[in-house]
BAVO-623586 format. One record per residue: residue in one letter; y, x, z of N, C-alpha, C in turn. Coordinates in steps of 0.02 Angstrom, whole numbers, padded with zeros to 5 digits, always signed. Each point is the difference from the previous one (the first is absolute). Layout:
BEGIN
AYXZYXZYXZ;...
This chain:
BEGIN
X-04908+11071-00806-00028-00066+00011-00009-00012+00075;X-00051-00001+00021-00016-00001+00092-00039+00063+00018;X+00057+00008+00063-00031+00057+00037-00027+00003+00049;X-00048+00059+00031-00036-00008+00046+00032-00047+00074;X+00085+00036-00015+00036-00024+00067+00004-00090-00006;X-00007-00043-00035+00005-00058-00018-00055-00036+00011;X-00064+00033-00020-00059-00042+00031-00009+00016+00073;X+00021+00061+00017+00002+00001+00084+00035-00066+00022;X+00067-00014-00034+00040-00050+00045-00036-00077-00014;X-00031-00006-00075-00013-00079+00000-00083+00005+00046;X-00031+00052+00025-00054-00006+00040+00029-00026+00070;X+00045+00056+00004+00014-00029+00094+00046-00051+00006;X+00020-00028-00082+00024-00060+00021-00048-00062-00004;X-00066+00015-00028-00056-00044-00023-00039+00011+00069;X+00020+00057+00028-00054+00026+00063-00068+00002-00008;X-00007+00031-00046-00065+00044-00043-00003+00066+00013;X-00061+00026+00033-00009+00058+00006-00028+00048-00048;X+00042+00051-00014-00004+00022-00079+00007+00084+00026;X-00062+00021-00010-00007+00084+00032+00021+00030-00059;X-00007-00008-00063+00037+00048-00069+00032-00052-00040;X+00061+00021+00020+00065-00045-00058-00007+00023-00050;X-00014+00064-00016-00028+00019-00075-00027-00044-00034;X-00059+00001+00015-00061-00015-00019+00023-00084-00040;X+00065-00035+00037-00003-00062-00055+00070+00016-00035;X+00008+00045-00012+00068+00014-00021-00037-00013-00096;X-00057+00019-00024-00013+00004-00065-00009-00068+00003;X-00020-00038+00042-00053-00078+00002+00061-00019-00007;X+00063-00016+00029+00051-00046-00028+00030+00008-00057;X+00004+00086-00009+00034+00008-00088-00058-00024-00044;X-00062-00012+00008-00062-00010-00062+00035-00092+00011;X+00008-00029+00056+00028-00067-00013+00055-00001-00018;X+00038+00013+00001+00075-00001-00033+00003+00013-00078;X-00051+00029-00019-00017+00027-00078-00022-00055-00016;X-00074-00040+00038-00001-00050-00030+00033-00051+00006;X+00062-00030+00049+00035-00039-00009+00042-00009-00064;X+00028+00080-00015+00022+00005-00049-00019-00022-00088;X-00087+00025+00001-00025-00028-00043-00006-00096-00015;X-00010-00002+00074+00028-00093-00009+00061-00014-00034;X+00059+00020+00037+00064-00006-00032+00022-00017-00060;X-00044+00083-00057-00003-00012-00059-00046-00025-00029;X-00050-00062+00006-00024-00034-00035+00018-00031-00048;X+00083-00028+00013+00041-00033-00044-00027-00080-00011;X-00024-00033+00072-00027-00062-00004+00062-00056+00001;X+00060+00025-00005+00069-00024+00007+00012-00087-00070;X-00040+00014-00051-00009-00043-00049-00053-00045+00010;X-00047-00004+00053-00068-00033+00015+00049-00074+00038;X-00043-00059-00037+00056-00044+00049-00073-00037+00038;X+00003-00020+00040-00024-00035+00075+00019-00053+00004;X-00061-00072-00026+00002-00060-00012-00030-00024+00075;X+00028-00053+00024-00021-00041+00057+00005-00060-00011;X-00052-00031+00003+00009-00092-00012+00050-00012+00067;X+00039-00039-00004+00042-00063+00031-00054-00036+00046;X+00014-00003+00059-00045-00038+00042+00059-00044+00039;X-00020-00068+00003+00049-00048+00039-00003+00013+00062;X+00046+00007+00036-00004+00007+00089-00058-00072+00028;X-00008-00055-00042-00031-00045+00009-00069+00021-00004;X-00025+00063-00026-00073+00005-00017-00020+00059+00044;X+00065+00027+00050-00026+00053+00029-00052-00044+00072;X-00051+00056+00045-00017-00018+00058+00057-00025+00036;X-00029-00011+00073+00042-00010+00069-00004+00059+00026;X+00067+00010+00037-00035+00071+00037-00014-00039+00062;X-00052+00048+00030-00013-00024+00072-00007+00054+00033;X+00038-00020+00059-00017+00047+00059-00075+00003+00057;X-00031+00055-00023-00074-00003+00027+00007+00051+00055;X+00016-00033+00076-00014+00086+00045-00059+00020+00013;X-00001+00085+00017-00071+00023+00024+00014+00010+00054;X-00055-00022+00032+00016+00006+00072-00026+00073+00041;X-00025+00032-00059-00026+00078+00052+00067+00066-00034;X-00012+00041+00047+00037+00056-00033-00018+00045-00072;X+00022-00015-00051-00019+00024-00074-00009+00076+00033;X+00032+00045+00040-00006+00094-00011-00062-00012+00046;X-00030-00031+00036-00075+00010+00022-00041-00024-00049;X+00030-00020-00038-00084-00005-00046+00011+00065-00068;X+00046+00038-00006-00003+00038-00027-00049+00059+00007;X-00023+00054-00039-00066+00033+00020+00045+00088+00031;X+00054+00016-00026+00054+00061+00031+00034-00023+00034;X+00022-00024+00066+00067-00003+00035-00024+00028+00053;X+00077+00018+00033+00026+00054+00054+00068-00042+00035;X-00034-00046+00054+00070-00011+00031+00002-00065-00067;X+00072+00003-00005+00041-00040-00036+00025+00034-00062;X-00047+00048-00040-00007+00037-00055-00070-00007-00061;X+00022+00023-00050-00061-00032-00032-00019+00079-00035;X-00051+00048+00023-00011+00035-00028-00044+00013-00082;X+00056+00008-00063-00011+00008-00072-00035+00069-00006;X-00057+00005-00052-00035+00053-00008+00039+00074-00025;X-00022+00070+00034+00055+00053-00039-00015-00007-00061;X+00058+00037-00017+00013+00023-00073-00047+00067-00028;X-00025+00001-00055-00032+00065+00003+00024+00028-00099;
């Protein structure tokens, strides 16, 4: 399935600092198991009703600018980076 050498590469391609590649080597196979369990739900016969809405009844879009920089009001940034919490 995935090996240690593989989460090394999608870290330093994510540029995540990751001291034991081990250590998520079980955390992505326990997700991949449960992806799998999604898979076979067999929701393939469930059908997905949406009312018809006229383009006449949608909003307007409007263009609203902000005039400050959105990554300064964030509560993690670095530079022109947005620091996401580790993984544990």
């Amino acid at each position: 399935m995935v090996t240690e050498e593989e989460i090394e590469r999608v870290s330093k391609l994510m540029k995540i600092d990751v001291d034991d590649h081990k250590e998520y080597v079980d955390k992505v196979h326990a997700m991949i198991d449960y992806f799998d369990i999604l898979d076979s739900a067999g929701v393939e016969s469930e059908e997905i009703s949406m009312p018809e809405i006229p383009i006449s009844q949608l909003r307007e879009d409007k263009h609203v600018p902000f005039d400050q920089k959105l990554i300064e009001k964030l509560n993690n940034y670095k530079g022109s980076y947005v620091r996401a919490p580790k993984m544990s």
